[in-house]
Backbone bond lengths (Angstrom), bond angles and torsions (degrees), N, CA, C in turn:
res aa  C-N    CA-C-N  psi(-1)  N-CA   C-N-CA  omega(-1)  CA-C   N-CA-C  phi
1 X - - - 1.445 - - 1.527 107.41 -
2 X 1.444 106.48 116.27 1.509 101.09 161.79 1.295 128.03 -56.49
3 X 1.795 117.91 159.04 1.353 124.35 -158.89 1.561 97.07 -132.91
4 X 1.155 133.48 127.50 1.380 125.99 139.67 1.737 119.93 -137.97
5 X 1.191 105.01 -155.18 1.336 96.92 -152.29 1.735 107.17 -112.05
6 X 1.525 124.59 161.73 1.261 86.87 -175.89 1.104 141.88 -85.01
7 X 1.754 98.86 15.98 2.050 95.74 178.30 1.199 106.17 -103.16
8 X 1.366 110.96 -2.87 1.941 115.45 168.99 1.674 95.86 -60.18
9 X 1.236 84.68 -74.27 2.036 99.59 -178.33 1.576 96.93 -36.53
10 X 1.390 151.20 -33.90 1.188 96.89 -147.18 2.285 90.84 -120.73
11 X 1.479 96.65 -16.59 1.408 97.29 129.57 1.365 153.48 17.54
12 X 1.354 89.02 -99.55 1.734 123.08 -170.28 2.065 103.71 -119.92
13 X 1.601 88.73 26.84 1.583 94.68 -169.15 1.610 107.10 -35.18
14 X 1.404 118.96 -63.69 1.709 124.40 -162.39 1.799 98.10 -65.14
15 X 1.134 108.40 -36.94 1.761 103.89 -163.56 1.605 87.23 -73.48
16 X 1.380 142.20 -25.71 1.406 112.12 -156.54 1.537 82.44 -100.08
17 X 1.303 142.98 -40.78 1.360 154.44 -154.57 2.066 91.11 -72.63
18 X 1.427 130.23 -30.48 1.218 118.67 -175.88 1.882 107.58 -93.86
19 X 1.417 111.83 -14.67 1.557 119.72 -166.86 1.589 73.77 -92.70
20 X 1.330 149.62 -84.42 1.638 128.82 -178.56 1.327 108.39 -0.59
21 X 1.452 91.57 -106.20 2.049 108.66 177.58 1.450 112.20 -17.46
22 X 1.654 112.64 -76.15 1.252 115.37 -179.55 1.914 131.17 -27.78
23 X 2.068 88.44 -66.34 1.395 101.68 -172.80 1.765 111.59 -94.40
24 X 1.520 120.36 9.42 1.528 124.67 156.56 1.936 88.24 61.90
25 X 1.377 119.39 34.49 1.024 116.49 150.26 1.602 138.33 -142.97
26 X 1.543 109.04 115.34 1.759 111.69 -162.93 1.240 116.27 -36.49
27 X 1.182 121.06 158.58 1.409 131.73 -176.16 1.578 103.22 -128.23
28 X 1.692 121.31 118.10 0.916 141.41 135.97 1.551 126.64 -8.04
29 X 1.260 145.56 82.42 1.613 114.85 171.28 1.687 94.42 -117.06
30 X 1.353 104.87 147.70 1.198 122.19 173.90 1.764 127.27 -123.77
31 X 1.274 107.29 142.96 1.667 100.80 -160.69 1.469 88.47 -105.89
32 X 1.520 99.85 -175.87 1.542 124.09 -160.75 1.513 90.00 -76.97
33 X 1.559 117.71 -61.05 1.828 108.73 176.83 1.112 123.53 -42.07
34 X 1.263 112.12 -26.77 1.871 119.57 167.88 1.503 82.49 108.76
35 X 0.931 155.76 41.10 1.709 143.12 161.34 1.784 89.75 -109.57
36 X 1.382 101.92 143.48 1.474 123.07 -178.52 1.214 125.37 -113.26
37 X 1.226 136.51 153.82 1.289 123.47 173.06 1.934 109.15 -140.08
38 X 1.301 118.20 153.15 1.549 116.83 -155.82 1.751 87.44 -105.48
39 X 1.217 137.43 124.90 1.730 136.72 153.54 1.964 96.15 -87.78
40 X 1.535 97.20 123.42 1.629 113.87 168.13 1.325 109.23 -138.75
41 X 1.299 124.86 134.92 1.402 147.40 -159.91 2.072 92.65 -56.46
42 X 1.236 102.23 139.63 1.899 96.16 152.86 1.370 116.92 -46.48
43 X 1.500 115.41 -76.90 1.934 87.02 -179.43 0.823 115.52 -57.38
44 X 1.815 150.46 -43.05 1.605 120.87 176.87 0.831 109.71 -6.26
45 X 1.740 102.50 -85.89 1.702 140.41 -165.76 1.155 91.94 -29.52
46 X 1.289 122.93 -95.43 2.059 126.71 -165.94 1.156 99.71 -29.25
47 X 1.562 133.61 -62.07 1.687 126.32 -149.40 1.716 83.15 -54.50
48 X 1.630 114.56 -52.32 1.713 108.97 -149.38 1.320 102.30 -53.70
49 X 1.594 110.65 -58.42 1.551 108.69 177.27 1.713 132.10 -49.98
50 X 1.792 110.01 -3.04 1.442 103.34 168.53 1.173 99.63 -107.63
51 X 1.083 144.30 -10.84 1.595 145.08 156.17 1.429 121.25 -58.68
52 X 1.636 112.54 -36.49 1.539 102.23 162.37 1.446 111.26 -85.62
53 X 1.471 132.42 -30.03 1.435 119.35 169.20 1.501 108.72 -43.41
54 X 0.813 119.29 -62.65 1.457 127.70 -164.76 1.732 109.91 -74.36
55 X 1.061 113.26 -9.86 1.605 116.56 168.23 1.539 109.41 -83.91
56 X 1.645 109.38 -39.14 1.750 127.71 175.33 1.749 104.56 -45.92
57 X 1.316 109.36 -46.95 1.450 124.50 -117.52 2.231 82.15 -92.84
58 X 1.001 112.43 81.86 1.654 99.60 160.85 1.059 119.90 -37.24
59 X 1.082 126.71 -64.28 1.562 101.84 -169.74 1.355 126.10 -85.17
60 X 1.444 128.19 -6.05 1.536 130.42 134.14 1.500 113.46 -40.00
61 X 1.264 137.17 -66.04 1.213 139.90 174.48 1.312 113.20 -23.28
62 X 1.727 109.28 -72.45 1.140 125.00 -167.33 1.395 118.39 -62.69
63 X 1.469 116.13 -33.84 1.653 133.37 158.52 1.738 98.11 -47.98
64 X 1.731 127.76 -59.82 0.886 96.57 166.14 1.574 164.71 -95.63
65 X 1.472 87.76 14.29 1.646 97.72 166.79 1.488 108.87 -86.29
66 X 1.335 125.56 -26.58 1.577 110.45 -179.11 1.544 102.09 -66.09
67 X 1.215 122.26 -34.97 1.169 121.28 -167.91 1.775 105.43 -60.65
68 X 1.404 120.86 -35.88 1.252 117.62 -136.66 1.733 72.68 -101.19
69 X 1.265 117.78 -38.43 1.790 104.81 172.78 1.719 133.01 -54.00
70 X 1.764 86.21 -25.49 1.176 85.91 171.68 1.773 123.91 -107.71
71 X 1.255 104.19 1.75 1.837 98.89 156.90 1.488 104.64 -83.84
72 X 0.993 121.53 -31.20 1.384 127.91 173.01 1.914 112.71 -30.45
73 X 1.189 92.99 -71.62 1.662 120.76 168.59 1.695 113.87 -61.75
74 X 1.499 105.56 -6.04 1.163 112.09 177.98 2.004 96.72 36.59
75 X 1.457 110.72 55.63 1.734 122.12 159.29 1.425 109.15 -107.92
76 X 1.453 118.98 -5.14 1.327 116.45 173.26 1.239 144.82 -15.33
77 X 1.265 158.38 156.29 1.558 141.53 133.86 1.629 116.33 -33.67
78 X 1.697 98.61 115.16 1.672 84.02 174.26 1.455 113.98 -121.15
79 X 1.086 139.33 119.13 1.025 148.86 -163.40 1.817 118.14 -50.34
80 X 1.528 142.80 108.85 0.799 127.63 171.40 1.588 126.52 -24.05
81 X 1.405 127.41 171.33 1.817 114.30 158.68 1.273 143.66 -51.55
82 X 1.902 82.43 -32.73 1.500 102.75 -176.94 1.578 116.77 -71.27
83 X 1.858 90.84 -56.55 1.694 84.62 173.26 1.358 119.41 -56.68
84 X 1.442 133.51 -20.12 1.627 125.38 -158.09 1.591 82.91 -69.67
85 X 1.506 107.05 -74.77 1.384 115.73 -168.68 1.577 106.00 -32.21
86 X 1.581 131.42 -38.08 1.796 116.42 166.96 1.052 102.15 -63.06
87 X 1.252 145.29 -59.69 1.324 141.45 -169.06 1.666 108.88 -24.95
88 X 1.030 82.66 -83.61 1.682 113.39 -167.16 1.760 105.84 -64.61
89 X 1.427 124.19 -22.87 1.211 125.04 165.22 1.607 99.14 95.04
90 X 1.045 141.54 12.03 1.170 120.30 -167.85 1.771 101.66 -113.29
């Protein structure tokens, strides 16, 4: 994670505020007291916050490790011909 300072940040406000958004990676700013603060785009933010719901969530979890045991085992759901071909549109 990049770091700068906070009169860089406030500066180069739009150029550091579009390399966020753009490159989907937080930016560091740090003040003279030494306390910091992180700038992350709104969707970042949302994706992170459904990634910890769903990290919280036991029985999401557990939905997804059975799942991942069972592609594993390749015992999966496998789709007839017909449905693949809807799937896939062809």
């Amino acid at each position: 994670m990049e770091t700068v300072s906070v009169n860089q940040f406030r500066d180069n406000l739009k150029n550091y505020v579009e390399q966020v958004v753009d490159n989907h990676e937080p930016l560091k700013v740090t003040r003279r007291a030494g306390d910091a603060f992180v700038v992350i785009s709104a969707d970042d933010w949302e994706r992170e916050q459904e990634t910890l719901y769903v990290l919280q969530n036991a029985g999401l979890m557990a939905q997804i490790s059975a799942s991942t045991a069972t592609h594993a085992q390749q015992k999966g759901y496998q789709p007839s011909d017909e449905q693949l071909h809807e799937i896939v549109g062809i």
